[in-house]
N, C-alpha and C positions, 0 to 999 in steps of 0.2 A: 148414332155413334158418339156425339159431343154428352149424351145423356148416358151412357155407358160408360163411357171414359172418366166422367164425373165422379159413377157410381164406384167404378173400380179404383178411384183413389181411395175414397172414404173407406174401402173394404182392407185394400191395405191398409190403412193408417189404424184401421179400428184391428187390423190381424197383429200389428206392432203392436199394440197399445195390449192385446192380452196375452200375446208371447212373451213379451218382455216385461212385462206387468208381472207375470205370473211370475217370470225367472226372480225377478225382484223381490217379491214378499218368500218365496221359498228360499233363498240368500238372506233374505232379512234375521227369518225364524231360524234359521241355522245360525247365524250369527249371534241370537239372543240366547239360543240356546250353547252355545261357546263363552259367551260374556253372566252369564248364569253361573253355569258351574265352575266356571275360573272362579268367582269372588265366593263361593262355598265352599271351593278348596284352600284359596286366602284367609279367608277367614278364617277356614277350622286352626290353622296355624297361626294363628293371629296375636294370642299369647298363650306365654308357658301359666299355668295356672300355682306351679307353685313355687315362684317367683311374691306376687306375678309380675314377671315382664313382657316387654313388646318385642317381638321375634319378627323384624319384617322382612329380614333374610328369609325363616321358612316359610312367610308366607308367600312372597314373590316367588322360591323356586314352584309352591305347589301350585302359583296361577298360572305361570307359566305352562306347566307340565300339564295344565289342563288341555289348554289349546292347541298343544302337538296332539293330542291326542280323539280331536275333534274337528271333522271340515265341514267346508261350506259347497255351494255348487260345483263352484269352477277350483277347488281348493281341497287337496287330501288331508290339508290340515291347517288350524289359522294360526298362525306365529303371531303372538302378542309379546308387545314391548314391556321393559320396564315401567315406561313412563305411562303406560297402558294401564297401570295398578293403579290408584288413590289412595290414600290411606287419611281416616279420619275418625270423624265424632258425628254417629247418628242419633239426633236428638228425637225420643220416641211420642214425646207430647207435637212436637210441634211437623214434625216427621219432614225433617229438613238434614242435608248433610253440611260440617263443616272442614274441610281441610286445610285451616289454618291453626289445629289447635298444637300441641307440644306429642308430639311422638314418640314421647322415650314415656311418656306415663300411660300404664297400661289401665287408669280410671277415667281414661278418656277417648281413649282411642279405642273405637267399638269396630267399626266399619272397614269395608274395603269395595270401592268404586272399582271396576273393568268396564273396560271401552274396544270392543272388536269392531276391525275397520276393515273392508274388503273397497281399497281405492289404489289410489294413481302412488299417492304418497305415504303409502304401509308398505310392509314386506309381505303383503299380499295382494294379488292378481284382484282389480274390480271384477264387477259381472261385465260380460262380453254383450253389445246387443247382436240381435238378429234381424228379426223387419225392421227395428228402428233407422238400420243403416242408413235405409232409401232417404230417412229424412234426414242424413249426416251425423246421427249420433254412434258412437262407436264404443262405450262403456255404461256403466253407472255404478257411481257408490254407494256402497251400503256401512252402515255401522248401526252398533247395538251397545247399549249400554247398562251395568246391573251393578245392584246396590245390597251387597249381603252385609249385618248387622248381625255381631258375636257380642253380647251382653252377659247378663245378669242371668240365674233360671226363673226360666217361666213352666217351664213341663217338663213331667217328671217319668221315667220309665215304671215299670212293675218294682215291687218290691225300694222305691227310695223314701218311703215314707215307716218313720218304725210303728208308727201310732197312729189309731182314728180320731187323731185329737188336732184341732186346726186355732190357730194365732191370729188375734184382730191387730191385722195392719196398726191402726191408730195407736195401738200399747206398746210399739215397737219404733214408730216414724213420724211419731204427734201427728197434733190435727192434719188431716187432711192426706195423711201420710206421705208426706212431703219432706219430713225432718231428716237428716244424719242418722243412719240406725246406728253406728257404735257410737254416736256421740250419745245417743238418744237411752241407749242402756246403760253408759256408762255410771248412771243413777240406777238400780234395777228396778227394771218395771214391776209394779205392786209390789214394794219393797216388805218385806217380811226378812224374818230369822227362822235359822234351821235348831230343830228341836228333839228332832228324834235322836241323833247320836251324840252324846252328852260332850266328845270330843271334839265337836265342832259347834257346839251351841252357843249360840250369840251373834255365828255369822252373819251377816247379810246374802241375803237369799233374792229370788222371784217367785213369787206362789202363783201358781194357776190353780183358782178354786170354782169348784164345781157346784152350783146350786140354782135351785128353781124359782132363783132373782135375779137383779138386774146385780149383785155382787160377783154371778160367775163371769171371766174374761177369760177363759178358752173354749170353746166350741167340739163339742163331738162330730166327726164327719163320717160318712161313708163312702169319701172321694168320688162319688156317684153323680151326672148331671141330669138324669129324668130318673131316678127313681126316690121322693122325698124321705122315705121309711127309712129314720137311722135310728134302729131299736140294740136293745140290750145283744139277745143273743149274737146279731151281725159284729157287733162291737167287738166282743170275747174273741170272735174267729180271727177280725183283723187285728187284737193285740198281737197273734202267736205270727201272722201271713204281712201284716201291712199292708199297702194296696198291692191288688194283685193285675190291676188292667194301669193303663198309663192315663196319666192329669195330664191332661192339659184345656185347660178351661173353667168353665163353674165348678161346685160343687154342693152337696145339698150337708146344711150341716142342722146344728139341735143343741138346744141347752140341758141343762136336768142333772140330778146327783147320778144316775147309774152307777149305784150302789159296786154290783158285780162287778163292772169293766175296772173300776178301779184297785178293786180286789185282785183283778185277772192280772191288772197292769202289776202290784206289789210281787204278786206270787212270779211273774214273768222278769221283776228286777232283781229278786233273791232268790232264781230257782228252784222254788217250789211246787210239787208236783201241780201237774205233768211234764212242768220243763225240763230240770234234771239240773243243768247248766245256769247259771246266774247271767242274767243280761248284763246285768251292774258289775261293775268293776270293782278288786279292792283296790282302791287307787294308792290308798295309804301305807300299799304292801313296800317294802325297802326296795321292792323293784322298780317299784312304778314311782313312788315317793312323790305323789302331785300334793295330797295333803295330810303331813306328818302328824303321827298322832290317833290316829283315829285308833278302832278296833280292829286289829288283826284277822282276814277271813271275812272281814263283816262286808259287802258290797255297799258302794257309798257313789257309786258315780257309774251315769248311762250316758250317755252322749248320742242322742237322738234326732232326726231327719224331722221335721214337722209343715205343712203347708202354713201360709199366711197367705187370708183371706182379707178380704174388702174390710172396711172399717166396721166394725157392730156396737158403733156408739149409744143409737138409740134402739138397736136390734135385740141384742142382747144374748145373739146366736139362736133366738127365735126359728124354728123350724117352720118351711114355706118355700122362698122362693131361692132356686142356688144360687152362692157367693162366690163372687168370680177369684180365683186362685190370682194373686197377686205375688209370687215365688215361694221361695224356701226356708226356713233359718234352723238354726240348730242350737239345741238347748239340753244342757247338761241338767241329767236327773241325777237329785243327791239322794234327797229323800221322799216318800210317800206313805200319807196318811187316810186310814180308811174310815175310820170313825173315831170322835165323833162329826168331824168336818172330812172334807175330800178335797185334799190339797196336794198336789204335788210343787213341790222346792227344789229350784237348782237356776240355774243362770244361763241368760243368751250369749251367747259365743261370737265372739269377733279374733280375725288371727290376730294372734298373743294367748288368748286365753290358753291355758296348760293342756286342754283335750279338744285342741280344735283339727288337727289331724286325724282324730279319732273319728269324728264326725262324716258319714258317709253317704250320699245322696244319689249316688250313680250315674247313669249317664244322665246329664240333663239338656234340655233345650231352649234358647232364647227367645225373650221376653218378657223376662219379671222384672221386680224393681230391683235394687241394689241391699242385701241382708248380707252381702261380703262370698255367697254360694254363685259363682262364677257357671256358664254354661257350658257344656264341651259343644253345641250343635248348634251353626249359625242359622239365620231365615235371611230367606229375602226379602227386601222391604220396599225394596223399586226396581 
């Protein structure tokens, strides 16, 4: 009897221990998943993009509205607080949060912390125990906590990309791509003059040139990460399509004149069959009046989506192994030359520049570095 009595403690104690165990961790993941999607709906609101500013009014009502609309065990729904929200700066190298930085500047304030608490001292019910009773315990707390990060783009939807032609980080954000990108162009990278339209000639330009040396600094890509073949005719299809599946991640890119694509690209900036319609803008029309002067009817400005890949210092956009996409940037196409070089001329864009609202990248998603293309779709990152 004394050896039964024994046994039947330990069977309770071990029946408490996975009823209330279990109550536990299914409260927990509910919780996590409340504290999850609150700081993805914070975030998505997190700023106005064309500002930009810090809007923490809507993003506190949408964390809010997340958690009525989510329960836990003992809970139809989990009422989070104000003071429930964080709001800060997730630094993505070091992959740390800080909530002491300045909240009204929206180049720093990425983040937003939620904390669901199912205890004594929330406006929510803890978990009740059951067997635990026998051994005087009568609740347990749970909380959960989540760390959504709204940045820069990192991934890009179908169609945000106008061109199969991809940007080495280092030509944009110096060594190491590290630098200021508008400080960083504020010199144009591979500074050149425009020469095709005599009304503009002398400008200072950026030339992206295309050749079967270590002279070319832009890369052909086929936004692709297992398939390395980025040939002529795939090129031609994605001038007219752009990417048609979503970036986000590597990409397999290629050096080379590709005589044709650039061809394809001219004929696609002045409308020439098959397109019908001109990509390029007359910008210099009296309507649009960005730069006076020019030829009337003549298109002289594209304002185009491009990826920026990993540095290709010593690469040289060499075809092999894929370049992990590093964001987005946009670059105003003036002009293009088929022969006897293969250069396209025009300028990276930072806002101020005259067609930087022109510029369209679509929905995008965080995780790139900073080229001024802001993401609309936060991640979670803790």
């Amino acid at each position: 009897m004394l050896t039964t009595l024994v046994a039947l403690t330990a069977l309770i104690a071990a029946a408490a221990l996975a009823i209330d165990a279990g109550m536990i961790l299914v409260a927990r993941t509910q919780a996590q998943n409340v504290s999850d999607a609150a700081a993805l709906a914070a975030a998505r609101d997190l700023i106005d993009k064309t500002g930009p500013t810090v809007t923490l009014g809507a993003a506190e009502a949408a964390g809010l509205a997340i958690g009525a609309a989510n329960g836990a065990v003992v809970n139809a729904s989990v009422t989070l607080e104000p003071g429930d929200l964080v709001y800060g700066n997730w630094d993505l190298e070091t992959e740390t949060f800080d909530p002491g930085v300045d909240l009204t500047d929206p180049y720093v304030v990425t983040a937003v912390q939620v904390t669901s608490r199912l205890a004594e001292a929330s406006p929510n019910n803890p978990i009740p125990a059951f067997m635990a009773k026998i051994l005087g315990i009568n609740s347990f707390d749970v909380g959960a906590s989540a760390i959504a990060y709204l940045g820069f783009a990192g991934s890009f939807g179908p169609g945000a990309f106008d061109l199969p032609i991809a940007i080495d980080c280092c030509k944009l954000k110096g060594e190491n791509c590290e630098a200021d990108y508008c400080a960083t162009i504020a010199t144009p990278p591979n500074e050149c003059e425009l020469v095709e339209n005599p009304a503009f000639a002398g400008e200072t330009a950026s030339c992206l040139e295309f050749h079967n040396t270590s002279e070319q600094n832009a890369c052909w890509t086929n936004f692709d990460s297992d398939i390395n073949s980025v040939n002529t005719s795939d090129l031609n299809d994605m001038v007219e399509t752009g990417n048609t599946f979503e970036v986000d991640g590597p990409i397999h890119v290629d050096n080379g004149d590709k005589t044709p694509v650039i061809k394809e690209i001219q004929d696609r900036f002045f409308g020439n069959a098959p397109y019908g319609d001109p990509a390029g803008a007359d910008a210099d029309h009296p309507d649009g009046d960005f730069y006076p002067g020019g030829i009337p009817g003549v298109p002289d400005s594209w304002p185009v989506c491009l990826p920026v890949v990993e540095c290709q210092t010593d690469l040289h956009c060499s075809g092999g192994d894929p370049m992990q996409v590093k964001g987005g940037v946009c670059f105003e196409i003036r002009e293009i030359t088929v022969t006897p070089d293969k250069i396209i001329r025009g300028s990276f864009m930072c806002p101020g520049h005259p067609r930087w609202d022109d510029c369209d990248c679509g929905t995008t998603g965080s995780g790139g570095l900073d080229f001024n293309i802001r993401a609309d779709l936060p991640v979670l990152v803790q």
